[in-house]
N, C-alpha and C positions, 0 to 999 in steps of 0.2 A: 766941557766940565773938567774937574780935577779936583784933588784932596784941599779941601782949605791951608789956607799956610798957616794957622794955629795950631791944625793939628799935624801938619807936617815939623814944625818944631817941638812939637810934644813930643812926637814919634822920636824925632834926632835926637832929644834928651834920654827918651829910655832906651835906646839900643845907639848911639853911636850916628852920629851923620854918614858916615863913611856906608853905614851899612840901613839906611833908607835910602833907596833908586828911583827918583823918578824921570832918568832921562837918560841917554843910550841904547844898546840893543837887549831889549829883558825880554825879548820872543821865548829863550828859555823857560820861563815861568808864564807867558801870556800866551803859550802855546800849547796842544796835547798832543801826545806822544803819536794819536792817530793822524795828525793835522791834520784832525776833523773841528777841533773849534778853535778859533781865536778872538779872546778878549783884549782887553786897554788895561791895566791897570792904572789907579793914581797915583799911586808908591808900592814898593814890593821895601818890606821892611822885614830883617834878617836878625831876631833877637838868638841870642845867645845862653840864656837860662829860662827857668820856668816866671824867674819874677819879672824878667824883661819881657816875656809872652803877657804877665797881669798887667802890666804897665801900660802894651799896646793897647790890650781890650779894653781898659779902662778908660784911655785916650781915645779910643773909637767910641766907646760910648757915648761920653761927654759929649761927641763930634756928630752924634748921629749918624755915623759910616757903619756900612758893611764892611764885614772882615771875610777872606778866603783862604782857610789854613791850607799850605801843602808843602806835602812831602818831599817826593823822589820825581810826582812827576809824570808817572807812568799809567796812570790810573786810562782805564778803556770806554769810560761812559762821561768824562764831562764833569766830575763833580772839584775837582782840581784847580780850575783855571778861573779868570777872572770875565764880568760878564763883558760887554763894549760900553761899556757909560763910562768908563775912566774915571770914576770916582770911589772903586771899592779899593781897601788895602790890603794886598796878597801878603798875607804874615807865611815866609818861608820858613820849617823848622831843620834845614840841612845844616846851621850850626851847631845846633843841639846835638849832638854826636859821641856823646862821652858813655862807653862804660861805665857802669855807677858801681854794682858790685857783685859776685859770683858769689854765691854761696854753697859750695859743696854739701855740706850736709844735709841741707835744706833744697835739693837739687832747683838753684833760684839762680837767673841773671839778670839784674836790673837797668833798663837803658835809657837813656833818652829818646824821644820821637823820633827825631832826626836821624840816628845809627840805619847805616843801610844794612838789610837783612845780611850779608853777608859777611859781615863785620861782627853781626851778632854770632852768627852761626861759629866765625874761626875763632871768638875769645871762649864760646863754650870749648872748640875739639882742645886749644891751647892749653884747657886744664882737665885733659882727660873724658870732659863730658860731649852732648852731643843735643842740640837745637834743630828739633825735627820741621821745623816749616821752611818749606822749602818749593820755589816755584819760580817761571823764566825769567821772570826781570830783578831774580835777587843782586844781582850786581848794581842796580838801582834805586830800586824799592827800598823804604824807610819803615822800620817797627810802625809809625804811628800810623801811616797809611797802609801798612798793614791790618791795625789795628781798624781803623775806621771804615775799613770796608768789609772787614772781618773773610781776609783773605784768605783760601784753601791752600792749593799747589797740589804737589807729586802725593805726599803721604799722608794724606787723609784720612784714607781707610784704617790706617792705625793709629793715628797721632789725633786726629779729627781738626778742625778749622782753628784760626789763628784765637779763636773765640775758648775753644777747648780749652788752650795752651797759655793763657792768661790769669793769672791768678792776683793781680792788683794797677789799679793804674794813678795817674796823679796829672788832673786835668782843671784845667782856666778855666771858669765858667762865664757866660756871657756878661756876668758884671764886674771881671775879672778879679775873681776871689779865684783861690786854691784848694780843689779838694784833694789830699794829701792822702790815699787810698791804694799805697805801695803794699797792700800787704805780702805777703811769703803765703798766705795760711788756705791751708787745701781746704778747713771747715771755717767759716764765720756764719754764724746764723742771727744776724744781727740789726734784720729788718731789711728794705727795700735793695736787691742788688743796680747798685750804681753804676757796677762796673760792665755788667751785660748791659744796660741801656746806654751806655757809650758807646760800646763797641757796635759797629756797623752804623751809627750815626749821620759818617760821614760829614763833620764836623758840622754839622746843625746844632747840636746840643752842646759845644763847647770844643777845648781844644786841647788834646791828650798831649803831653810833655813828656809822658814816663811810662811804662811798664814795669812789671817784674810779670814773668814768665816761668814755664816750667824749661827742667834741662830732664834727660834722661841717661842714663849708662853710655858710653859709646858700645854700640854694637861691634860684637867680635868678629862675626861675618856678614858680609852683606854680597849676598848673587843674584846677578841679574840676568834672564832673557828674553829674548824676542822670540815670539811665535805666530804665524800666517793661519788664519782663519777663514774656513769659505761663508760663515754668514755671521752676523752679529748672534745671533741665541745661541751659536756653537761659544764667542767668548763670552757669555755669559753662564753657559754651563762650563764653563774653564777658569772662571770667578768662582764658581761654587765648589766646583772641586780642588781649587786652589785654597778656599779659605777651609775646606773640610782638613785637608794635609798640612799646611803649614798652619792654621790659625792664626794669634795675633804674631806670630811673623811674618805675616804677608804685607807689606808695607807699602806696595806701586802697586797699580793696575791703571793701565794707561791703552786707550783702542784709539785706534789710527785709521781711519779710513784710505783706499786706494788713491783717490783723488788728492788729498792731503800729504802723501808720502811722496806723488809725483811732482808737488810744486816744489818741497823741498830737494828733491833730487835737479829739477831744472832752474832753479836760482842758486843754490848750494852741492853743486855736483861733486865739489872733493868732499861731502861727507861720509861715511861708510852706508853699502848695501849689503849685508849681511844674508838677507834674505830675497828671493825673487818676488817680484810684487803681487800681493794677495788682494781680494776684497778688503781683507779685514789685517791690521796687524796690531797682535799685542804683547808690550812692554809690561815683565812683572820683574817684581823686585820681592827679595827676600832679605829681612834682617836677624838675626838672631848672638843669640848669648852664646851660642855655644863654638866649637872650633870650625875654620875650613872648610876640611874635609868632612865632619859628619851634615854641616848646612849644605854644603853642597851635593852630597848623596841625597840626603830628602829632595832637593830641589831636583833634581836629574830621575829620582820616580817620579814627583807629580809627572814630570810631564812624559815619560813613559808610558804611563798610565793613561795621559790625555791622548797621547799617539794612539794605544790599545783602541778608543773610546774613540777614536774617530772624531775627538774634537779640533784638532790641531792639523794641520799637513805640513808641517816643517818647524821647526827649533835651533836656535842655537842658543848657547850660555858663553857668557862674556866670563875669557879666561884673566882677566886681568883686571885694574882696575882702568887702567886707561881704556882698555876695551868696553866698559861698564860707560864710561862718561862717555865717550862715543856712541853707544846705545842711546843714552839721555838726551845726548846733543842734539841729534836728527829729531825726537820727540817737541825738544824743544825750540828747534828751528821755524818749525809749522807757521807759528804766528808772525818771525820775521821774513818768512817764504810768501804769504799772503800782504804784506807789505809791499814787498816789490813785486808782486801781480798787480797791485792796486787796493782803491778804497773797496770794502766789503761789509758787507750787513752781517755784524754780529750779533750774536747770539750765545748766552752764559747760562745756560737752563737747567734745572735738576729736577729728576723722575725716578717715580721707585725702577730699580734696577729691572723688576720683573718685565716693566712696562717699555722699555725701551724699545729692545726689536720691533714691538706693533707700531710705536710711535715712530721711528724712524722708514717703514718699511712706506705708512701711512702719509705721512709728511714731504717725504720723497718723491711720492708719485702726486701728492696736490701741488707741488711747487712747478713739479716738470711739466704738469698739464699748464698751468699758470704762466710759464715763460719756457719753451721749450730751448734746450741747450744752456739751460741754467746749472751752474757748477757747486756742488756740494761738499764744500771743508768738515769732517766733520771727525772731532777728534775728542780726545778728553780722559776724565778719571771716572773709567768705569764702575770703578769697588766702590766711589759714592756716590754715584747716580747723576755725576756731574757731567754735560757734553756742552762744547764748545761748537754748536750746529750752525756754521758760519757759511752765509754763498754768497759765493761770488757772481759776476756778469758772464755773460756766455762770452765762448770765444768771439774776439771784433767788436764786441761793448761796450763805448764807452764809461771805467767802471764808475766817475763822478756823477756820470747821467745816470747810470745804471742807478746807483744808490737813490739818488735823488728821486726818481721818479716811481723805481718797486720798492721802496723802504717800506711806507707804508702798508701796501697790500703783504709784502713777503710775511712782516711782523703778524698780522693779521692771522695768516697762513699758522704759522709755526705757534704763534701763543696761544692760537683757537686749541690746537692738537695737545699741548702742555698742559692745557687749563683742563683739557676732557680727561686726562690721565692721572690730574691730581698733581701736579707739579708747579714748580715755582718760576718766574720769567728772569729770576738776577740768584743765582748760586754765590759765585766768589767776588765777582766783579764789582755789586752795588746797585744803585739806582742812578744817583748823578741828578743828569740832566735830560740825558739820554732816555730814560724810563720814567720818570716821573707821570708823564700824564699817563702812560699806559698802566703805570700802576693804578691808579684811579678809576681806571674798568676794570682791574683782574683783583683787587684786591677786596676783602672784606670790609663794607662800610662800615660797620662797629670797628676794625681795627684799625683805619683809615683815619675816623672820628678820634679814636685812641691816640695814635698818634699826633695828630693836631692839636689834640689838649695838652702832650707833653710836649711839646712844644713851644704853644700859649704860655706854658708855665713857668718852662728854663728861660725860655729867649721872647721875652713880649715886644720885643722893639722890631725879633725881626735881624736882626744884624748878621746871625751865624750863618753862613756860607747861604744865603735866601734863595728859592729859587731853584734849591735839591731835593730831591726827596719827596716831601711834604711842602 
């Protein structure tokens, strides 16, 4: 099978031959970042504005194809890539890349999908300002796929999800019309929001071109440290006491399990150990308006006070900023340390904060009855209830069998305990491909039903990224 050649000259007409690919190595795009799935594509077509984005969908329409928007590429569950029928069109928006426009007063920056988060981030710090989303693959990762999976990262607990941080978008719809929805404006009360029903879509309902976003002050100070913990409820009484003292300048809370810290250490041994290895280790971060030395005095009691309190057994504060990124680095190695261990069953889950300790203490001991010698990743952003509860194969496991054969049960395991807590089976990550049916047991049939209808509604052919989600 493959894309008719009608609409392969459609395609070359609206975005350039040069930049429709149907032949050479495009693994790139027909592969995920886990090289956990790979699809065929029939053309990967690479437009360059929002009206060459209308042009393809329009073309696909006509054509009866499916279309699969993406990004950067990076995405953890599958919702990315193309399926094996070699007949859907992977529209890439990594040309789309263009700063559109900053607006100080209005603390707004507007971009294209395509802009890789980090691009975003250095044209806000370029003019004094500062783009709090922030998380491992921003050297990757593109605004719109950010957007579409309504991605978290480090600072959450103060900035909240890339949903939060959105204040207008301008997105194709599957009959390739343009809704033109850039707005700046913190109030619009002007009937159904379009713009949260896009976001987290994951390009089922259409396909995002543009944002504007919020910017904030650059912060004056920002300090960070690490501190070793003997149980999870001791960092979560270190959560509480952290947001009682610093309040909304608490910006990171990040828990690291032992297991977790070791693989980074034994794939990445030139990174910094700061601390001797704890059960428990956690990354906080402080940002604040005010100078230095008085953020860094508050910061240097909380955690005095945490020593008093016996919640803590050791501390250090990163005297510098390169010492600070060094803190980050190791945090954010984990997911490339479990890379080179192998394929692993993840897991992107969110529980009220209170709930965690039980859930983890609970979940731990049914997996290890379940597979004895089975290795538990388990890391994440504490301050919003978000854990990355990732295992691996036991040592000498082959980990493609491994996955292959306890995926199912392990999910089984881990979502039964999520679900009894009142939590969610996809936080930052999505749904994809990867969760889809399992949404369809965990999820509420009235809103399952909901979904489907909006759906039926925007996309009745069916075209938008089919086969995600919904």
């Amino acid at each position: 099978m493959s894309v008719p050649q009608a609409l392969l000259r459609a395609l070359q007409e609206a975005v350039g031959s040069e930049h429709v690919l149907v032949e050479g190595d495009l693994s790139g795009y027909e592969k995920d970042w886990r090289r956990r799935w790979h699809g065929r594509a029939g053309a990967v077509v690479r437009p360059s504005s929002t009206e060459q984005v209308a042009r393809v969908v329009r073309a696909c329409l006509e054509a009866g194809v499916s279309m699969v928007p993406q990004g950067g590429n990076t995405g953890l569950v599958g919702g990315g890539v193309p399926d094996s029928s070699g007949t859907q069109v992977l529209v890439s928006l990594r040309r789309m890349n263009r700063i559109r426009q900053i607006d100080r007063a209005n603390l707004t920056i507007t971009a294209d999908a395509g802009c890789v988060l980090q691009h975003v981030q250095e044209a806000a710090d370029a003019e004094g300002l500062f783009f709090p989303l922030s998380l491992a693959a921003e050297g990757s990762c593109t605004l719109g796929g950010n957007l579409a999976t309504n991605a978290g990262g480090t600072q959450v607990v103060r900035y909240g999800n890339a949903r939060e941080l959105c204040l207008g978008l301008e997105v194709v719809t599957p009959q390739g019309a343009v809704w033109p929805g850039l707005s700046g404006l913190r109030k619009d009360n002007t009937g159904y929001d379009l713009r949260n029903l896009y976001i987290g879509s994951e390009g089922t309902l259409g396909i995002i071109t543009a944002a504007t976003m919020k910017l904030v002050p650059k912060p004056a100070a920002v300090t960070t440290a690490l501190t070793s913990c003997a149980t999870l409820a001791d960092c979560v009484a270190l959560l509480g006491l952290a947001q009682s003292r610093l309040g909304p300048g608490l910006t990171g809370f990040e828990v690291m399990n032992r297991f977790s810290l070791a693989l980074v250490a034994r794939h990445f041994p030139q990174l910094p150990r700061p601390l001797p290895a704890a059960e428990w280790t956690v990354l906080l971060e402080q940002s604040d308006t005010e100078g230095e030395a008085r953020a860094r005095a508050r910061f240097e009691q909380l955690l005095e006070a945490a020593l008093e309190q016996g919640l803590v057994q050791d501390a250090v504060v990163a005297e510098s900023l390169a010492q600070s990124q060094g803190l980050w680095h190791v945090r954010e190695s984990i997911p490339l340390a479990q890379s080179e261990e192998g394929l692993n069953i993840k897991h992107d889950i969110a529980l009220p904060v209170s709930a965690i300790p039980d859930f983890v203490a609970r979940t731990d001991a049914a997996l290890a009855a379940h597979q004895p010698g089975i290795r538990l990743v388990n890391f994440g952003h504490l301050g919003d209830g978000n854990l990355h509860y990732n295992v691996q194969a036991p040592d000498g496991v082959d980990a493609a069998q491994f996955l292959r054969e306890q995926e199912p049960a392990v999910n089984d395991i881990v979502y039964d305990q999520v679900q009894a807590c009142g939590g969610s089976i996809s936080a930052e990550h999505g749904v994809g491909q990867l969760k889809r049916e399992e949404l369809q047991h965990r999820k509420s049939p009235v809103a399952l039903a909901t979904m489907r209808a909006i759906k039926q509604a925007l996309d009745p052919k069916g075209l938008m990224n089919p086969g995600r989600v919904v």
